[in-house]
N, C-alpha and C positions, 0 to 999 in steps of 0.2 A: 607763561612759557617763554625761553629763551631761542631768540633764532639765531641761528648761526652761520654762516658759511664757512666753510673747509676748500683750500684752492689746493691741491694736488690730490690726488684719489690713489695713492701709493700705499706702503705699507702701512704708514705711519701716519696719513691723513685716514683714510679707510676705516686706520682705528678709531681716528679721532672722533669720526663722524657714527661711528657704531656705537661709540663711548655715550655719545651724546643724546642720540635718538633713544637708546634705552634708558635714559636719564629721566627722557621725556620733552626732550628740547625737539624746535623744527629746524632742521639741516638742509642745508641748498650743497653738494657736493658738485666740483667742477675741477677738469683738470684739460692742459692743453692738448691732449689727444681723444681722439673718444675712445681708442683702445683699451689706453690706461684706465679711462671710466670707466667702461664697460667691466674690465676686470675687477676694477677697487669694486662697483656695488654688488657682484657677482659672488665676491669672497666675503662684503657684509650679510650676504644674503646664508650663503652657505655657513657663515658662525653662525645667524639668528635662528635656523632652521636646528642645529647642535644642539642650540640653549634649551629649542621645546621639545626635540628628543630627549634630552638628558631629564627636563624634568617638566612633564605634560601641565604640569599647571601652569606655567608660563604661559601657555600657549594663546591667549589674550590679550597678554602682556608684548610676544612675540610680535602677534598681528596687531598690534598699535604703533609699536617699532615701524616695522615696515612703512605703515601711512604718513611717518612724520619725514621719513628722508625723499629728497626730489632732486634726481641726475639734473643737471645742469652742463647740456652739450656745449665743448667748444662754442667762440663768440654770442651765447647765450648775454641778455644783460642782466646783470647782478642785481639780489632784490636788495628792499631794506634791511638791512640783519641789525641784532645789538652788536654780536661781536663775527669779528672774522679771522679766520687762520690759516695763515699761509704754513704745506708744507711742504715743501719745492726742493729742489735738489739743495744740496748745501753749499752755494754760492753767491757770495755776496753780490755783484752785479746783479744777479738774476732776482733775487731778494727786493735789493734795491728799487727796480726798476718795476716788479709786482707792488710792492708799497708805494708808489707813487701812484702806479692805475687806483688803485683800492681806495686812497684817499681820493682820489678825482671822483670816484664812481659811488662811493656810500656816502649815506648822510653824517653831518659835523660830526653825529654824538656817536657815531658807531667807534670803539675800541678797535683795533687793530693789533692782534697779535703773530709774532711769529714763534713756529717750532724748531728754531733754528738750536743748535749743538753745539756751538761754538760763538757765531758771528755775532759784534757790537751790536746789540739794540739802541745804541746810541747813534754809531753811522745808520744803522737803517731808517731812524725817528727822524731824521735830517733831509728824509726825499720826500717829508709830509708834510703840510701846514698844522698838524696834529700831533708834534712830538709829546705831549702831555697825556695823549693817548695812545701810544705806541708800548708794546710790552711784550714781553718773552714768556712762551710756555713753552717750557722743554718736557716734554711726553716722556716718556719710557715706553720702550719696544718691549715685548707687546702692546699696546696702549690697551687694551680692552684687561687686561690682567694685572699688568705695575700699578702698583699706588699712588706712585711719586710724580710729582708735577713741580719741576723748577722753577721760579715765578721770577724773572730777569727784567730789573728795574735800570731803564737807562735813567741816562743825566736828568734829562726833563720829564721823565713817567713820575705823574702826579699822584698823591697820596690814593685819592678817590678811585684813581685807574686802579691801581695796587691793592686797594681792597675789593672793588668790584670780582677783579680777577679771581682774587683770593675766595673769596666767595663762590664764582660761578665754579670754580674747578672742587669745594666742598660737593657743589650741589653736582657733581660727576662722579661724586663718589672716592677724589682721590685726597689724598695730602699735600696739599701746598706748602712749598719752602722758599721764603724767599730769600734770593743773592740779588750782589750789585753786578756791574756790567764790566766783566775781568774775563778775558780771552779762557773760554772753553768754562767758564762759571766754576761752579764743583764739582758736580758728576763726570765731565770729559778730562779737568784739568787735572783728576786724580787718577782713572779710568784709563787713557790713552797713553799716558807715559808706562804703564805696567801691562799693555797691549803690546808695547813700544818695544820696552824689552825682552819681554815671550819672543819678540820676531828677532833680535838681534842674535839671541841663545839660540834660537835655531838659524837664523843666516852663519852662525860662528859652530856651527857644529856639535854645539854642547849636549844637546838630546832630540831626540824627536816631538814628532808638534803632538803624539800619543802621549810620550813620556811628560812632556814640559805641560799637558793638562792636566794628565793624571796628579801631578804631584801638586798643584793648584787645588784640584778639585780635593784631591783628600787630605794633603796638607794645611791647607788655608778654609776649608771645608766649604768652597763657593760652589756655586753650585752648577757651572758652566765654565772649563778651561779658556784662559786668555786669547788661545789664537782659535776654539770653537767658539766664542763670544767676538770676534773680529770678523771671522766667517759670517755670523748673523746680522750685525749689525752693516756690512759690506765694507771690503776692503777700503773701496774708493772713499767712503765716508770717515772710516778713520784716518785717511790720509790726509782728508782737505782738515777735519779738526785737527790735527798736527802741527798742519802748515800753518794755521791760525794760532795755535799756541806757540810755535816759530817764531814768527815774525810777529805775533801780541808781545814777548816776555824781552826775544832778542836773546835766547837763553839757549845755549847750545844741547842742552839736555833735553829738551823737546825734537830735536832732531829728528823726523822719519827714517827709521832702518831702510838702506838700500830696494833690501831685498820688499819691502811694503811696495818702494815704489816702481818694483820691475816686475811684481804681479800686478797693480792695479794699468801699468803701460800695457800687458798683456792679456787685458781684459778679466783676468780670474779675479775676482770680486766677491766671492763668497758665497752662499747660498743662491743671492739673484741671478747669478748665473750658473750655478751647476757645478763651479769650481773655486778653490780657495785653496786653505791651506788642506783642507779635505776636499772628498767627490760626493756630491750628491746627487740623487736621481732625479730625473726631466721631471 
């Protein structure tokens, strides 16, 4: 059995840690409020309970899930894990400065991953006495549904880290791809610029945020319009992966649209809060 800790109990750690426990892994879930915990295990509970509605056989499978995850309240101390994943707001400081506790607090061999979206795995490997262990798993929102698992090799992430990785995220069920360590990797550096411009065509009048999905969704046959997929993902979050491909490229075509950054000053955020480029209910 693989243990793990998950350090943010948010949308995207919650899943992480849901991914896991139904893998068969032991999960330590922890995040700096007990709110947010309480909510992250609240909403693992309320999927796993779906799964053995939807199909009663699980229902053993269900309840083994459950016994493997354990809330880990605010200043709790961190057990031994193999691996650990941080996934924290998207900011580097903040990142940083959790990779530093994380290496002070697990043992040598424990791997150290983050789900970070954007930011250098190579600046974050640098707050550790373990850059050889340091490595990027970029999730896909939903994490309990997407396949895809990015596997972000900084400067000094050593072969054996890389394949470990590779490995434990098979044994989760997903596909591992790996890239090297290039501002926004591939999924964002490709993703965010054509986020980018959905919000420009509509800061400039060109159609509606209805129109400019609709013609994505059935034009391009995606399966979620650019600024409904900006809404999910939260605004704030494609802004900071912008700013990072900004100031990674020095490339004025990563640019954030105005208008991105005078809804995220405004609070509308997208789904997490109730408003975006759409309204959604409480």
């Amino acid at each position: 059995m693989t243990t793990l800790l998950v350090i943010g109990a948010g949308q995207m750690g919650s899943g992480i840690a849901e991914t896991a426990i139904w893998a068969g892994w032991q999960v330590y879930l922890t995040d700096v409020a007990s709110e947010s915990l309480n909510r992250g295990v609240a909403g693992i509970e309320k999927r796993l309970a779906r799964r053995g509605e939807k199909n009663p056989a699980d229902g053993p499978r269900v309840a083994a899930a459950r016994q493997r995850l354990t809330p880990l309240p605010p200043g709790s101390t961190w057990p031994a894990v193999d691996l650990a994943v941080e996934a924290i707001i998207e900011e580097e400081t903040a990142k940083r400065e959790l990779m530093e506790t994380l290496d002070q607090a697990l043992p040598d061999a424990a791997i150290l991953a983050s789900n970070t979206s954007s930011i250098s795995i190579t600046r974050l490997a640098r707050a550790t006495r373990r850059p050889d262990r340091v490595i990027g798993m970029h999730f896909m929102n939903p994490v309990p549904v997407m396949e895809l698992v990015e596997v972000i090799e900084g400067a000094e992430t050593s072969p054996e880290t890389t394949r470990r990785v590779m490995a434990w995220a098979e044994e989760l069920g997903k596909t591992p791809v790996p890239v090297k360590d290039y501002p926004g990797f591939i999924a964002n550096r490709i993703l965010m610029p054509m986020i980018n411009e959905a919000i420009f065509a509509l800061q400039e009048g060109v159609a509606t945020p209805e129109a400019i999905d609709t013609i994505m969704k059935l034009g391009m046959r995606h399966p979620m319009g650019p600024l409904q997929l900006a809404d999910f993902i939260g605004l704030d979050t494609c802004l900071a992966i912008l700013e990072v491909l900004y100031r990674g490229f020095g490339d004025p075509k990563y640019r954030p649209a105005p208008l991105l950054r005078q809804m995220v000053d405004a609070g509308h955020w997208g789904r997490k809060t109730g408003r975006g480029f759409y309204t959604y209910p409480a």
